[in-house]
C-alpha positions, 0 to 999 in steps of 0.5 A: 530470499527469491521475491519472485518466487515468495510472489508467484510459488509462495505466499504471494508477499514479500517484505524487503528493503527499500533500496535507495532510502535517500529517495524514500526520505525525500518522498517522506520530507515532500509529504510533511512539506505538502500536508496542510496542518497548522501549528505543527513541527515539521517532522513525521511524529508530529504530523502523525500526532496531530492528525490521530487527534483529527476527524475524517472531515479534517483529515480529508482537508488536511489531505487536499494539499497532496493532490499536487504530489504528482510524483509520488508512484515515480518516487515510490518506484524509484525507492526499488528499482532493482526489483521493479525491474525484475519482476516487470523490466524497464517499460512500466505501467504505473498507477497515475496517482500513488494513494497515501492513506491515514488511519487513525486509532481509536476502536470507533475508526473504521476497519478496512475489510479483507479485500483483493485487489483484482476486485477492483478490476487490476489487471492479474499482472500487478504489483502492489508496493507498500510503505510505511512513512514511518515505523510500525510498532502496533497493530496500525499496520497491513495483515496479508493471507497467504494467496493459496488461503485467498483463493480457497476462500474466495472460490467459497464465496463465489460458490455461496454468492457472498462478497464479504460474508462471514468467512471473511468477516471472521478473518478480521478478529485474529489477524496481526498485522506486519511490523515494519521499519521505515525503510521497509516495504511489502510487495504484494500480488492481486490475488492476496486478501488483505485489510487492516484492523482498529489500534490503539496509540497516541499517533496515526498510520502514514503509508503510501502504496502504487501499482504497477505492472510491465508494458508489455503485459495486457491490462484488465480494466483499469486502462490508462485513465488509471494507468500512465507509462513509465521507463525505470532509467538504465542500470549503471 
């Protein structure tokens, strides 16, 4: 599979293999280690057990602990070199701070409303990877539109003066999310609508996502308060 051309000429997101898994366990042990919950096995299934059974209050405590993960956009990174540089070359701009998100089951949890990201002011020439900490064999995971279906929709918007009206609304009640093993990932441009839906399951979602985007490319408003340099080291 072409990733460029899923991105640019197709879909507008790829699912593929992490590279280097060996950094991706890593990223995966540093997260249990960091989390801060009592009385609980040091291992992903029983951190995902116990944080389903938590609050958002708790969680959010819980989470606090992450803010001195400080290396985890240069860890997701690194997981995939070969198609960073690619796509972007050596000379990177990252996201400062990779987001690491929980969802919990239950059907009183919040829904994450198809959005995109060029909303939210990134700039046209990003990139967004996603994985999992582990794998996805429910509904607990990402549904992605298909850029070309995004655009139509979101030039039906504008044209109504809506953000999030029922043309939108009315994606979320058929959307399947993607089932993915630990160790894959999605990548995915800014113009792709995506969200996730409620689920049922006795564990919470762990996923972790960065953007990035090359150097050399302007930025739109997220500047380097959101955005740090960064270098992939030399190919061997």
């Amino acid at each position: 599979m072409n990733i460029y051309k899923e991105l640019i000429n197709g879909p507008g997101y790829a699912v593929f293999p992490v590279e280097n898994m060996n950094i991706l366990e890593e990223l995966r042990n540093s997260f249990i280690d960091k989390i801060n919950i009592e009385n609980t096995e040091k291992n992903i299934e029983a951190v995902r057990k116990a944080m389903a059974k938590m609050n958002k209050a708790e969680i959010n405590r819980s989470m606090i602990d992450l803010l001195n993960f400080t290396n985890l956009s240069e860890m997701i990174i690194l997981s995939c070199p070969k198609l960073v540089e690619e796509l972007c070359g050596t000379d990177l701009f990252i996201q400062r701070r990779a987001h690491t998100v929980v969802n919990v089951p239950g059907e009183g949890q919040a829904k994450q409303w198809p959005h995109y990201e060029m909303i939210s002011g990134i700039s046209p020439y990003t990139y967004v990877i996603w994985t999992p900490l582990h794998d996805l064999e429910d509904q607990a995971g990402v549904y992605y539109i298909d850029q070309n279906r995004s655009s139509e929709i979101m030039h039906k918007e504008e044209s109504e003066g809506l953000v999030n009206g029922p043309s939108v609304l009315n994606m979320m009640q058929d959307q399947k999310p993607a089932k993915l093993k630990f160790g894959e990932a999605i990548i995915f441009t800014p113009f792709v609508l995506h969200g996730n839906v409620t689920f049922n399951s006795k564990y919470a979602r762990i996923a972790c996502n960065v953007r990035f985007q090359s150097s050399n490319k302007p930025l739109l408003q997220k500047n380097t308060d959101y955005l740090k340099f960064f270098q992939l080291p030399k190919s061997d």
